[in-house]
C-alpha positions as CSV (number, residue, x, y, z in Angstrom):
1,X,-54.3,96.0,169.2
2,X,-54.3,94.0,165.9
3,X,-57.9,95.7,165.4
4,X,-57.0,99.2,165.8
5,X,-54.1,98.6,163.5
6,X,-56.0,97.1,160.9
7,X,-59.0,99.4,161.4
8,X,-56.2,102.4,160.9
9,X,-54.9,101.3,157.8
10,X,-58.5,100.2,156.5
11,X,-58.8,104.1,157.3
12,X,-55.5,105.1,154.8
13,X,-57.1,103.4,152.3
14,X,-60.3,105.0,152.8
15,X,-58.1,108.2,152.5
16,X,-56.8,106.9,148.9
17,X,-60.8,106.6,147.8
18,X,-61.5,109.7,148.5
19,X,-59.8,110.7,145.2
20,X,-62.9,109.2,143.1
21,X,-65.5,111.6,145.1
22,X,-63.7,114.6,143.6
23,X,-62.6,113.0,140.3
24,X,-66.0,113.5,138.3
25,X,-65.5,117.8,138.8
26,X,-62.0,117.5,137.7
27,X,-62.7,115.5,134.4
28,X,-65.6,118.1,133.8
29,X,-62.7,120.5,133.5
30,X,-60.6,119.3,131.6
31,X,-62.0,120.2,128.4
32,X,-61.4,124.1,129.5
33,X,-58.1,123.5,130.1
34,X,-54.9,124.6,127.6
35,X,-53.4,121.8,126.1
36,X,-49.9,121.6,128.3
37,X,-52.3,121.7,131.0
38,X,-54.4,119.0,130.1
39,X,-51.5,116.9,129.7
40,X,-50.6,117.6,133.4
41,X,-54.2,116.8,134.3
42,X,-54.9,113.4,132.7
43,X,-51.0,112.4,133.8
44,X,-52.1,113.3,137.1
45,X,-55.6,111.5,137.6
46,X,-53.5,108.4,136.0
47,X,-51.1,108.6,138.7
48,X,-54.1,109.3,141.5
49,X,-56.4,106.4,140.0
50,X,-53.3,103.8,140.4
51,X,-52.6,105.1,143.6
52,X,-56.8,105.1,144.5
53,X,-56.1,101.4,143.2
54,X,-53.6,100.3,145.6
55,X,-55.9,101.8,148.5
56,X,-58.6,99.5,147.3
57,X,-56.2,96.4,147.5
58,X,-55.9,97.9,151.1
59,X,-59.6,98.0,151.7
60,X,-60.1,94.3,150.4
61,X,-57.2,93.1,152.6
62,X,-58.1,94.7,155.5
63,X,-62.0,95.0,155.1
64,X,-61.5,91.2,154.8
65,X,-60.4,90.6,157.7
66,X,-62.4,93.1,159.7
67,X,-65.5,91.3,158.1
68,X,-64.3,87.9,159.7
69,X,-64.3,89.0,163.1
70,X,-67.3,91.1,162.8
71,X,-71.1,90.1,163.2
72,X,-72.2,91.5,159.9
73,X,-75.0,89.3,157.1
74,X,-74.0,87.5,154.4
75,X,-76.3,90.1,152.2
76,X,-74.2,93.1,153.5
77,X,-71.2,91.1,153.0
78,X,-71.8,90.1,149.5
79,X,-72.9,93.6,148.8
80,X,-70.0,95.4,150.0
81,X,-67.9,92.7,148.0
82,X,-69.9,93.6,144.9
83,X,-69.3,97.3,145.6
84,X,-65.8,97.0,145.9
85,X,-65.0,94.2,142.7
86,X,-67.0,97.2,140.8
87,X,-64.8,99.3,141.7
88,X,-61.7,97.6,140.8
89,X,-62.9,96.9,137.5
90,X,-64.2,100.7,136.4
91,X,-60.6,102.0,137.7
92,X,-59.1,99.6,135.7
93,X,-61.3,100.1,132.6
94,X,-60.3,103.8,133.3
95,X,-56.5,103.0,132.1
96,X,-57.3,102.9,128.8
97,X,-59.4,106.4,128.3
98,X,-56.6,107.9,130.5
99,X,-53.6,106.7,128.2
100,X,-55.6,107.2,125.0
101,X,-56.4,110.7,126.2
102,X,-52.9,111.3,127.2
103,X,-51.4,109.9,123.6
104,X,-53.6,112.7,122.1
105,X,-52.5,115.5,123.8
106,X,-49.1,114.8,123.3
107,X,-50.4,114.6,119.6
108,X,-52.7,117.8,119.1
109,X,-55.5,115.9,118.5
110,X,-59.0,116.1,120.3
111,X,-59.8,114.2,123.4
112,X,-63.5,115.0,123.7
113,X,-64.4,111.2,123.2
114,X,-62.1,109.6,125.9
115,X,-62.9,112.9,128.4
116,X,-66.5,111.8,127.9
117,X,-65.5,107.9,128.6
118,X,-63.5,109.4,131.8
119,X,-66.4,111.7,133.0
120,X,-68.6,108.9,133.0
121,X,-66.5,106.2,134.4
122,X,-65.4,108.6,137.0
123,X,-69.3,109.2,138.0
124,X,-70.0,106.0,138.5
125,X,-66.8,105.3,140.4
126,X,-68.0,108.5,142.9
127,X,-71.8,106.9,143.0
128,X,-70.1,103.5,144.1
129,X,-67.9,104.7,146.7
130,X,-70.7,107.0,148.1
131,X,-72.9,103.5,148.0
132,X,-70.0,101.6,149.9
133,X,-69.9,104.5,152.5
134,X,-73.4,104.3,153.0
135,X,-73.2,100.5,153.9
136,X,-70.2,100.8,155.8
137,X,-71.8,103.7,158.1
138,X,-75.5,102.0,157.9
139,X,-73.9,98.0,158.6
140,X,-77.3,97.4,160.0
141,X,-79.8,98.0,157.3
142,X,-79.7,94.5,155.9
């Protein structure tokens, strides 16, 4: 019972990732975008990447303990911790472009620089999450 609980909650979180597999095609439009509207897109991928956030504290928690009671390698282990460290740190380093971005909207000013931070950022964060998927689906390989 404890497994399927934690196995379904390691599942909401997976949920909350799935924000960083569409994030890269919404930072690409960005640009396009009026200004009122940008505003309401950069507040909103701030909001989602905190939320995304808290479903990785729910993937380490409950990946963690999944990992003790399975039969997995150290390698896959140490990779999927790697994976998942990274992409704590990009989200976080993603606060600063998103608040920066957000100050200059709300001050008229061009946001090209921090939109190109964000798109990049937010590709990397999508290539990492499809990496951890792979591993989680392919546990095997190493």
């Amino acid at each position: 019972m404890m497994w399927n609980v934690t196995f379904f909650l390691h599942m909401v979180g997976t949920a909350a990732l799935g924000f960083y597999l569409i994030l890269p095609f919404i930072v690409g439009g960005i640009q396009k975008l009026s200004l009122g509207a940008q505003e309401g897109a950069v507040n909103t991928i701030r909001v989602a990447n905190r939320f995304a956030q808290y479903g990785l504290v729910v993937q380490l928690l409950t990946g963690g303990y999944m990992m003790t009671l399975g039969d997995y390698s150290h390698v896959w282990m140490a990779i999927v911790m790697v994976l998942l460290l990274a992409m704590f740190a990009i989200g976080g380093i993603m606060g600063k472009p998103l608040k920066t971005a957000l100050a200059g909207i709300r001050e008229k000013r061009e946001v090209k620089e921090e939109t190109s931070k964000l798109g990049t950022l937010s590709a990397v964060l999508s290539l990492l999450l499809l990496i951890m998927i792979f591993f989680m689906v392919f546990n095997d390989i190493i």
